[in-house]
Backbone bond lengths (Angstrom), bond angles and torsions (degrees), N, CA, C in turn:
res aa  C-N    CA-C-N  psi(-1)  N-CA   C-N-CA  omega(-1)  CA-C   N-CA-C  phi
1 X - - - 1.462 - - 1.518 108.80 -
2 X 1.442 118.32 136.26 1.186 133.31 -178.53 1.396 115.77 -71.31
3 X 1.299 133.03 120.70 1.860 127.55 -176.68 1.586 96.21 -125.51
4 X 1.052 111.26 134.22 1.994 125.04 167.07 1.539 96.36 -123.08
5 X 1.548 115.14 117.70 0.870 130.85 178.10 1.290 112.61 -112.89
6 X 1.668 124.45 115.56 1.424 122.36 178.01 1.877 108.74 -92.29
7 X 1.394 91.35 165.16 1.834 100.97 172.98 1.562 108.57 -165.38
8 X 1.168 91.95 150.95 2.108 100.72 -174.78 1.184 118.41 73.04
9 X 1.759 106.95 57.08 1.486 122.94 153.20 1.618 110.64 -101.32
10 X 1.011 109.79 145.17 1.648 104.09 -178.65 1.737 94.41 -156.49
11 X 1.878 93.92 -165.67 1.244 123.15 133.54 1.438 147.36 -29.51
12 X 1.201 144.80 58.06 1.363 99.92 -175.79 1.647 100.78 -133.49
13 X 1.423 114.57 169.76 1.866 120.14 169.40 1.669 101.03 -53.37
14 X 1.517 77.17 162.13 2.037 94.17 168.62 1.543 96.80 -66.38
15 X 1.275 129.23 178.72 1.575 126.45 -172.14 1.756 128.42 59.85
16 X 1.545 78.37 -28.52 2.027 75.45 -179.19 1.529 125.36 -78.90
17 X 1.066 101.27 -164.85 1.815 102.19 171.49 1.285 111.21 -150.59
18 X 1.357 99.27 159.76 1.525 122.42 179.88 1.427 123.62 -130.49
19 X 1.532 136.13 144.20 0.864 113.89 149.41 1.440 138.97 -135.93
20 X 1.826 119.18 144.15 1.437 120.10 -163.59 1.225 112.46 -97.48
21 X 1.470 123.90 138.47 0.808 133.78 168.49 1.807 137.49 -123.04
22 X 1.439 137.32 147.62 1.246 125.25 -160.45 1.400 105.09 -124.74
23 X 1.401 105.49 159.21 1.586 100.65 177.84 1.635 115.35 -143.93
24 X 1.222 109.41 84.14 1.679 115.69 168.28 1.031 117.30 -55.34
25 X 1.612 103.84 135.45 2.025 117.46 -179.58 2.015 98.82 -146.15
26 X 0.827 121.13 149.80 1.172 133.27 148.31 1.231 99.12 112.85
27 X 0.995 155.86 -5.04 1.394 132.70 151.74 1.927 110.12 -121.43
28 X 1.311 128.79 -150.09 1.682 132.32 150.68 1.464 98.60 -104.21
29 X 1.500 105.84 140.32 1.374 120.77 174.70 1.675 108.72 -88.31
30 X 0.970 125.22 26.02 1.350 129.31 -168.94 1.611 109.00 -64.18
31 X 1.251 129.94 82.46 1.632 145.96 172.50 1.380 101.79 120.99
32 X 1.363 139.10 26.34 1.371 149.43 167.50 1.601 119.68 -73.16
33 X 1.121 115.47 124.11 1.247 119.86 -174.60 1.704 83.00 -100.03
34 X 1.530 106.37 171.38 1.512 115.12 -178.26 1.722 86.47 -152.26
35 X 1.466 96.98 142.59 1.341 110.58 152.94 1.501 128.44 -170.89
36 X 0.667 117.83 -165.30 2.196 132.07 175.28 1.223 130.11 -89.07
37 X 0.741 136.10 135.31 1.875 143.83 164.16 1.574 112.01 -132.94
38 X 0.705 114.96 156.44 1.637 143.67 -167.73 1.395 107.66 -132.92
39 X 1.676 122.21 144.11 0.858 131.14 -165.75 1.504 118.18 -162.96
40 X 1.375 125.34 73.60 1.337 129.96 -168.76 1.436 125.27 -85.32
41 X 1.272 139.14 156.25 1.458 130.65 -156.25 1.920 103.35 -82.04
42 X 1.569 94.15 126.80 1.569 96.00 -178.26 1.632 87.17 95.18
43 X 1.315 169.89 50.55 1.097 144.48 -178.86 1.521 102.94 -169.18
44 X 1.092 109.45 138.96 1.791 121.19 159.06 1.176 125.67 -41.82
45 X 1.135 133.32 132.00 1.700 127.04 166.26 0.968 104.76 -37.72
46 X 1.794 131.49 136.93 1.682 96.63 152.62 1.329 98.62 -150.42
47 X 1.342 127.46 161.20 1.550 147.98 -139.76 1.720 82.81 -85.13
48 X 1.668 99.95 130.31 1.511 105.26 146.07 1.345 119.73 -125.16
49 X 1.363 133.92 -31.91 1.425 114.83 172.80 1.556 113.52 -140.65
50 X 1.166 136.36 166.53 1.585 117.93 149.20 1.498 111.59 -152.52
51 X 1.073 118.70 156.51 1.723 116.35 -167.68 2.044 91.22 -120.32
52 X 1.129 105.72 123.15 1.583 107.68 159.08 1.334 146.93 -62.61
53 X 1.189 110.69 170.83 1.508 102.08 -167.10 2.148 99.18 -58.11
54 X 1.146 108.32 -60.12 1.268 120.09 157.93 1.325 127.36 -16.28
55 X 1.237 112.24 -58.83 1.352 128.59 168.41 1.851 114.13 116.71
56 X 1.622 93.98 36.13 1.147 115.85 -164.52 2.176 103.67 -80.99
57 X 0.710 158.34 161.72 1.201 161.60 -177.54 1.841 135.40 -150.10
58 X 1.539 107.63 113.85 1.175 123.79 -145.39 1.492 95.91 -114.99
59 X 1.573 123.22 120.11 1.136 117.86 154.30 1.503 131.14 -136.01
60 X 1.521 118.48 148.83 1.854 106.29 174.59 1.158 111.50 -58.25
61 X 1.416 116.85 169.18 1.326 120.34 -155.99 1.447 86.93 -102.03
62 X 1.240 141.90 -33.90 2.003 110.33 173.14 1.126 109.38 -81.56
63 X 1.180 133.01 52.07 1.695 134.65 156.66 1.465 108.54 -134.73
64 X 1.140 115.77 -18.24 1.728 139.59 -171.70 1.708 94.71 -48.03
65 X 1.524 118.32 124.47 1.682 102.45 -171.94 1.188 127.42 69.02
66 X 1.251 138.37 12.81 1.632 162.17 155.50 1.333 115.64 -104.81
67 X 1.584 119.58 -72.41 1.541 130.58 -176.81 1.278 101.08 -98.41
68 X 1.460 107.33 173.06 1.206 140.35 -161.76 1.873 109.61 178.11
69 X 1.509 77.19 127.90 1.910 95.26 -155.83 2.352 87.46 -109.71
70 X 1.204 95.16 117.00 1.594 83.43 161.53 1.699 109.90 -133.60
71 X 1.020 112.47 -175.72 1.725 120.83 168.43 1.400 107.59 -133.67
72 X 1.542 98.85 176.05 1.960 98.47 -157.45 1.687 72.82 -112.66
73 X 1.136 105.74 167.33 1.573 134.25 179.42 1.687 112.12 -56.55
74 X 1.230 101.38 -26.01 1.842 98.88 -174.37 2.177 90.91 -92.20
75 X 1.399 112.30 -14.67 1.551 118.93 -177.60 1.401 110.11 62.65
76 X 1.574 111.04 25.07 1.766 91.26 173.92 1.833 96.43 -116.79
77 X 1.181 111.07 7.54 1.610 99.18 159.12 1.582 100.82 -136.93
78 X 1.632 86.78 136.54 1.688 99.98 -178.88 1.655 98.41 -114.98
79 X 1.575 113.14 166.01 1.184 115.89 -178.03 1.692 116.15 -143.44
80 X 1.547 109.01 140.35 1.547 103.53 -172.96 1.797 95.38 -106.44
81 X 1.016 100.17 127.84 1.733 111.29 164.96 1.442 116.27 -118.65
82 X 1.356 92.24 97.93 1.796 110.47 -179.84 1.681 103.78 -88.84
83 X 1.081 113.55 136.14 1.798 141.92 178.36 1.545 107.80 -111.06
84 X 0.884 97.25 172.76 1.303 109.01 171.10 1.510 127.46 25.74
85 X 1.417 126.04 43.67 1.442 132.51 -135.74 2.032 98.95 -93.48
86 X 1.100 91.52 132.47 1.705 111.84 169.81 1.729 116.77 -105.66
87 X 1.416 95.63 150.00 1.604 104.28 179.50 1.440 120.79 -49.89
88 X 1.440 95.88 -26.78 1.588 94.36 -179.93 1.063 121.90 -76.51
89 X 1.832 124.46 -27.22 1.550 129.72 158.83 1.522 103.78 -56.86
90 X 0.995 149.09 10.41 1.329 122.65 147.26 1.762 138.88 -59.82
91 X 1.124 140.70 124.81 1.601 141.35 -139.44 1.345 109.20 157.84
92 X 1.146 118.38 140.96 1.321 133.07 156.48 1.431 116.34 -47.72
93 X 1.308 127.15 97.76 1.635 119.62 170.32 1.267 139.08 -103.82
94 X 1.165 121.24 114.94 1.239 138.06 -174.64 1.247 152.71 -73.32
95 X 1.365 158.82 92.86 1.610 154.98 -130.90 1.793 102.50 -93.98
96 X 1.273 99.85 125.20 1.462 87.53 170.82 1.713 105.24 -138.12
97 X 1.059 103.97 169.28 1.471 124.26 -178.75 1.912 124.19 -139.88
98 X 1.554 88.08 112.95 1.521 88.55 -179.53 1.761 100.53 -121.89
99 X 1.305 125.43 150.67 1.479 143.91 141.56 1.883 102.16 -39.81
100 X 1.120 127.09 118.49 1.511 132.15 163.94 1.647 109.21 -157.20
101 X 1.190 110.14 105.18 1.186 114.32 147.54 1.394 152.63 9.28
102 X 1.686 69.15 -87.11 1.841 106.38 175.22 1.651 91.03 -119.06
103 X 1.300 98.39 -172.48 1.669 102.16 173.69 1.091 126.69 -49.74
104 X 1.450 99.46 137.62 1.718 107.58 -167.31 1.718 114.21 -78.76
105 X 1.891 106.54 140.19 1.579 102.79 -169.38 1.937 117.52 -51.73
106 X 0.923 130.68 104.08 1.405 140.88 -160.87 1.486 107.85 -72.96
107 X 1.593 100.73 -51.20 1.149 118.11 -167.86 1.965 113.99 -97.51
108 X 1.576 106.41 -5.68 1.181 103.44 166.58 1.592 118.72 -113.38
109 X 1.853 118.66 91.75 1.345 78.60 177.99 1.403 117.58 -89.50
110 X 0.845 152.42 8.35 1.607 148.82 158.46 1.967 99.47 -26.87
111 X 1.504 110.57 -43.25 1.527 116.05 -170.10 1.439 101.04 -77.54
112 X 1.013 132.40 27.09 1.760 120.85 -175.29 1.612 90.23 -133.73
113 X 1.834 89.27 138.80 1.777 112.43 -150.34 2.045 95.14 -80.09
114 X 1.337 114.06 -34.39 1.294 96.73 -154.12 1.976 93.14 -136.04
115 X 0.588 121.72 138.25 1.508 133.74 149.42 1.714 151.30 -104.07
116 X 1.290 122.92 119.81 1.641 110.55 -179.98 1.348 123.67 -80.90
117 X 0.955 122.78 -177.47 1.710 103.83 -147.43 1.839 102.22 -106.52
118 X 1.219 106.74 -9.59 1.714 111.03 150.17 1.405 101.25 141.38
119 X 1.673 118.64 -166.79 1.280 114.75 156.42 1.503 90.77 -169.51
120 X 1.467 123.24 137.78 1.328 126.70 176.18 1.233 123.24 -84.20
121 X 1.545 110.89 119.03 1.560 119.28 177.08 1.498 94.51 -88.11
122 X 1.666 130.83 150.57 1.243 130.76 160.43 1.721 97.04 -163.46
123 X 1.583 92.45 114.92 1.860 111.45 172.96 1.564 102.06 -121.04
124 X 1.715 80.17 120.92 1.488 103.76 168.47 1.671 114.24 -68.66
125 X 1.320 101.66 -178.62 1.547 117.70 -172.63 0.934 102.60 -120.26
C-alpha cells in the first residue's frame, strides 16, 4: 500500500516561509510525477506545483517566484519551499502522486494515483 506522508505546515507571518515536505513508501516510484494541492475552507482543491519524473517542474502562476518544488535523488521525497508567504496561501496542502509519462495532469486532480493526508499552512496578517 502506497503512503505520502507530509511535514512542515505550521504558523507563520505574511512574508515568511516555510518548508513542506513529502515522503513516499510502499511501492517504486519509477515514472512518478509528484506534486501539491492546496485546499482552503469553502474552496476547490487546486493544483500548485509538480516536478516530473524527469525532473521537469510545473507551477500556478500566483506562486510563480515564491515556491519552489524539488525531489531528493532516490525521488520518493519531494519538497515545497514557499517564500514570501501571504494570507491567502493559507489551506490545507497536499502531496500527490500520479504515473505520467509525459506531463503530469496539472489541472486534473481526480487523475493523480495516490495522496497524503494534508498538512495546514496558515499565515497571518
Amino acid at each position: 500500500q502506497v503512503h505520502l506522508v507530509e511535514f512542515g505546515g505550521g504558523l507563520v507571518q505574511a512574508g515568511g516561509s516555510l518548508r513542506l515536505s513529502c515522503t513516499a513508501s510502499g511501492r517504486t516510484f519509477g515514472g512518478y510525477a509528484m506534486g501539491w494541492f492546496r485546499q482552503a475552507p469553502g474552496k476547490e482543491r487546486e493544483f500548485v506545483a509538480a516536478i516530473s519524473w524527469s525532473g521537469s517542474t510545473y507551477y500556478v502562476d500566483f506562486v510563480k517566484g515564491r515556491f519552489t518544488i524539488s525531489r531528493d535523488n532516490a525521488k520518493t521525497r519531494v519538497y515545497l519551499q514557499m517564500n514570501s508567504l501571504k494570507p491567502e496561501d493559507t489551506a490545507v496542502y497536499y502531496c500527490a502522486a500520479v504515473y505520467a509519462v509525459d506531463s503530469p495532469p496539472i489541472a486534473t486532480p481526480s487523475r493523480w494515483d495516490y495522496w497524503g493526508q494534508g498538512t495546514q499552512v496558515t499565515v497571518s496578517s
